[in-house]
N, C-alpha and C positions, 0 to 999 in steps of 0.2 A: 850597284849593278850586281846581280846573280850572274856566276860565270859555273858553268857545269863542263869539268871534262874527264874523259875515260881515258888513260891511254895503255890500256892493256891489251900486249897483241902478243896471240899464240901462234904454234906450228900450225901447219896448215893440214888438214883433214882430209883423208881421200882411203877409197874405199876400191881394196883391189888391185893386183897387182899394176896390170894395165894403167888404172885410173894415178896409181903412184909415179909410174913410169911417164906419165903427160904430165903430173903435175912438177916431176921433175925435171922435163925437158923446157917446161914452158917457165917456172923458176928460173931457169939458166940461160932462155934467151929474156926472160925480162924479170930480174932481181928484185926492184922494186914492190913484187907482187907480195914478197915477205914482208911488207909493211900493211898491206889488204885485212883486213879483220878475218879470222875465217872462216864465220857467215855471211861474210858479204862478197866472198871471191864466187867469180863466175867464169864460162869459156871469155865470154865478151871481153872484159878484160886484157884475152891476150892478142887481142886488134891494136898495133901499132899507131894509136890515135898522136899520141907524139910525133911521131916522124908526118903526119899529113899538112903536103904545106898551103898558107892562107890562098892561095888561087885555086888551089884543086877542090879544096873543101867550100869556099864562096861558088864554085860553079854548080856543085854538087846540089847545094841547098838550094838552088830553085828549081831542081824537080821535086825536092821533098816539102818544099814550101806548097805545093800542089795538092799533098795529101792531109787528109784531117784522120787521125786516128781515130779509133775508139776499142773501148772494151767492155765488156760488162758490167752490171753493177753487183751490191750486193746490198744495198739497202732500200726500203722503202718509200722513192723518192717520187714526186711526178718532176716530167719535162717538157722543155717548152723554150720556142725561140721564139723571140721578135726584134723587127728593127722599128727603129723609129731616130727622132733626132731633137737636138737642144743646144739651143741657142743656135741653130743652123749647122750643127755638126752632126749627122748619121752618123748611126752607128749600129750592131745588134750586136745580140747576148744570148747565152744560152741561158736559161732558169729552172735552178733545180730546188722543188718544194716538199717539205717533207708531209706524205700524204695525207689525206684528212684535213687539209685548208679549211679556213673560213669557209663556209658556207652561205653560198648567196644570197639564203631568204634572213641570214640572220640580221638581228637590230644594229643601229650604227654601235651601241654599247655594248654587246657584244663583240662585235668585229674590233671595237677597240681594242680591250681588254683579251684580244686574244694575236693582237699583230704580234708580228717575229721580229726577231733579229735579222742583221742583212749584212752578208760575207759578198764586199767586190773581189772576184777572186780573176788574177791578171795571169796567164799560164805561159811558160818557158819556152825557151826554141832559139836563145840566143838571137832574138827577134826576126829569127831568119825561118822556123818552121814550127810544123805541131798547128794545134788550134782546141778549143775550150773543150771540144765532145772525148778527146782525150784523158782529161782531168775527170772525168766522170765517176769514177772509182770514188776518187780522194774527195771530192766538192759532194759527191752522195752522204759519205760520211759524217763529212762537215753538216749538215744540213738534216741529215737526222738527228747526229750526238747532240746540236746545238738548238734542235728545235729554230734553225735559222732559214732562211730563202737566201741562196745563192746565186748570185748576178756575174755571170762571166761572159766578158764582151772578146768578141771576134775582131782580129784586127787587120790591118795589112803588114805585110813585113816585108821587113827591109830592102828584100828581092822588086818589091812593086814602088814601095816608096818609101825612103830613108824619114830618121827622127823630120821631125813631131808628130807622125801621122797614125803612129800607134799610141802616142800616147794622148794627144788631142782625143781621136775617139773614144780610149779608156777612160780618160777625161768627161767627155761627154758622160758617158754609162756613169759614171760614177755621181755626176750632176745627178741625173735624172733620176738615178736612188735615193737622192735625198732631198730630189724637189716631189718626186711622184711614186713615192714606193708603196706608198699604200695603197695604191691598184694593182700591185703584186700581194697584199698582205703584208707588209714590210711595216716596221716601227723607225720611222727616218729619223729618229733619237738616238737611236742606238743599232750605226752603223761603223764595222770592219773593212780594212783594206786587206788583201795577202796573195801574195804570190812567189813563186820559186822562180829561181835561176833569171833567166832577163827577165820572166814575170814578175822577180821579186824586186829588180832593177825599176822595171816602170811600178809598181804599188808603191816605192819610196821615193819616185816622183811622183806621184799623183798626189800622195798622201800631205808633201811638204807646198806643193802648188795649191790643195784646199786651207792648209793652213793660212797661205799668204793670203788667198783671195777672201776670206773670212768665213768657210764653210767646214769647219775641222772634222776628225771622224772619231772614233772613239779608242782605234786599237790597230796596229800594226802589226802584220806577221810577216816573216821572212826568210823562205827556207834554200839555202846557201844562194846566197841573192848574186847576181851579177851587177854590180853598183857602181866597180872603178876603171874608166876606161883606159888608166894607165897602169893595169896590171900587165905582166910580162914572164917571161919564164921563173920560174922556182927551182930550188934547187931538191936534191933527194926526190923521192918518191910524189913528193907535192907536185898534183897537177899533169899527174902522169894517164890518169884514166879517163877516159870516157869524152871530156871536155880539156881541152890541151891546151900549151901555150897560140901555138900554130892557128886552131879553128878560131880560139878569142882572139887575137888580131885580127884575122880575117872581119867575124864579125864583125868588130866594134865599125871597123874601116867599112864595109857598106852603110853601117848605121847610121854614122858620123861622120864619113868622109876618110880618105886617106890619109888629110894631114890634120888629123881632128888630135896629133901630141902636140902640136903647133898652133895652134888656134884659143883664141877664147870660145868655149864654150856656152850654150843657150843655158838658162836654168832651166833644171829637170832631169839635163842630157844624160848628166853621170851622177847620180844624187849625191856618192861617195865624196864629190868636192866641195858641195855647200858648205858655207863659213858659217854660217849660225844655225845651228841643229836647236835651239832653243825653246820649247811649246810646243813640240812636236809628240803625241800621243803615247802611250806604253808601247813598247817596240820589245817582240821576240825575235831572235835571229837562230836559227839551226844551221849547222853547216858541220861536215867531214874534216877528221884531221888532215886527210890530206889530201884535200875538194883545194885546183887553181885558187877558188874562191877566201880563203879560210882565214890568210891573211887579212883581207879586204875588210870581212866580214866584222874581225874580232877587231880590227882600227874604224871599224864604222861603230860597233857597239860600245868601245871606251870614250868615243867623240860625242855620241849619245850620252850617256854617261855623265860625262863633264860638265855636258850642257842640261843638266840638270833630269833626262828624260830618264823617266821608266824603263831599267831596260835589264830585259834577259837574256844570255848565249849561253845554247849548250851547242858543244864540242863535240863527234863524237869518233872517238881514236880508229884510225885504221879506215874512215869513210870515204869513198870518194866523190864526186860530183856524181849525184843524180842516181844514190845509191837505194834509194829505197823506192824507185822506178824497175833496178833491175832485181834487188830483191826483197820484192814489197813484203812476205813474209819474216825478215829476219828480225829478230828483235830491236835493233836499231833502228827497223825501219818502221815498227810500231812505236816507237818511244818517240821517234820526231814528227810523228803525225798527234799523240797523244799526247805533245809538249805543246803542241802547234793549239789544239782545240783545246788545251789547259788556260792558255795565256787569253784565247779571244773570251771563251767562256767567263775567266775572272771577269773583264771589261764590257762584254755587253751585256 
């Protein structure tokens, strides 16, 4: 296993007096923040995500479960949604193709020799908000750098209907990539799973349920995944931003139930507790030094490891959860999107 980590953390930078005078007020109600890279520190950060407890935050998310974000792109992609269904499971997806597709009138032998690669890419929200047209920035990317077609399926969360119903569907999308993807222009040989945060949660189920079923994929991405539903608070700075102890209980407990630390679990639910990681594809994982997630992460990537899989984690010092969301410009936050399309690129 490849372990990459940074942990080099400066003063924190600000410019003017004013802006030194907030950055030392907001230091002093939340300490912590000297662990922050200081490219990566933002106002957002000084929102007391910590103290928000699991009822207020579960209520919160179904009105933002209501909203689908979006944002611009910057690369040359075309777009396109449809639904359709497999084996009796609907579903749809957003499709992002990098422009200049196959062309209709061409020969079956051309169209061969000219299908893509194909990234099922599963998007975050702690399965409770967000939806695909969000990722459009990041899956744009993907799908120009890779010369890939991106398949990101739309799901219900947790607000409308708890596990299996997000992942059954992603499921389905996922089937139907590699029974039918050459009516998108797809090479169903050489297909990617990847997803961030619970998206990266459900890609590392989906990914180990084709395994089982005998339909395998070629490559696994995983950017600071939410995988173990018996994570809980951390000590120090871990876990402090963005994504807290408080919201992930909430979560997990809509997704799974209340008493889902008591229960046996479905396979899939929490991938982090599968016994046998064996056969399972090259696996990259990205995740923040001090991302809730980080622990989880670096105990899912040595269990991978062990079990014989491909597997890469970089680290990266001073990160928080969902850090190259708020700043997608910062170095960090290109190096784990550039680490992310290094690993699928090797594999398909």
């Amino acid at each position: 296993m490849r372990i990459s980590r940074s942990f080099k953390v400066a003063a924190a930078l600000a410019g003017g007096a004013g802006a030194v005078g907030a950055a030392a007020y907001a230091l002093s109600r939340r300490p912590y923040l000297r662990q922050v890279a200081p490219g990566l520190r933002s106002p957002i950060l000084y929102l007391p995500m910590h103290l928000l407890p699991d009822a207020t935050f579960a209520r919160a998310s179904r009105f933002f479960a209501t909203i689908d974000f979006s944002r611009p792109i910057r690369h040359a992609v075309d777009i396109a949604e449809f639904s359709t269904s497999f084996e009796g499971r609907t579903f749809s997806a957003r499709v992002l193709t990098p422009s200049g597709g196959v062309a209709p009138t061409a020969s079956a032998a051309e169209s061969e020799s000219r299908l893509r690669p194909m990234v099922v890419w599963t998007h975050g929200g702690g399965h409770l908000i967000g939806g695909p047209a969000m990722y459009d920035p990041q899956n744009a990317r993907l799908a120009a750098e890779l010369g890939a077609i991106v398949v990101a399926p739309r799901y219900h969360k947790s607000t409308q209907e708890p596990f299996p119903a997000d992942h059954d569907e992603c499921y389905a999308a996922l089937r139907w990539v590699q029974e039918h993807g050459e009516a998108l222009g797809g090479d169903t040989s050489r297909i990617a799973v990847a997803g961030d945060s619970a998206g990266g949660g459900l890609a590392a189920g989906l990914v180990q349920r084709a395994f089982d079923e005998g339909h395998p994929v070629r490559a696994l991405g995983l950017v600071y995944p939410m995988l173990d539903h018996r994570t809980t608070e951390k000590a120090g700075a871990v876990g402090q931003f963005i994504w807290t102890a408080g919201p992930n209980r909430g979560a997990w407990s809509m997704y799974l139930g209340n008493d889902h630390l008591d229960v046996d679990l479905p396979p899939y639910a929490s991938p982090a507790t599968r016994s046998d990681l064996s056969g399972l594809p090259p696996t990259w994982i990205g995740v923040g030094g001090i991302d809730l997630f980080c622990d989880e992460s670096v105990a899912f990537a040595q269990a991978l490891d062990a079990a014989g899989v491909d597997t890469t984690l970089d680290v990266w010092a001073g990160a928080y959860h969902g850090f190259d969301q708020i700043k997608p410009k910062a170095p960090q936050s290109r190096e784990l999107f550039d680490a992310l399309i290094d690993h699928l690129r090797r594999h398909l």
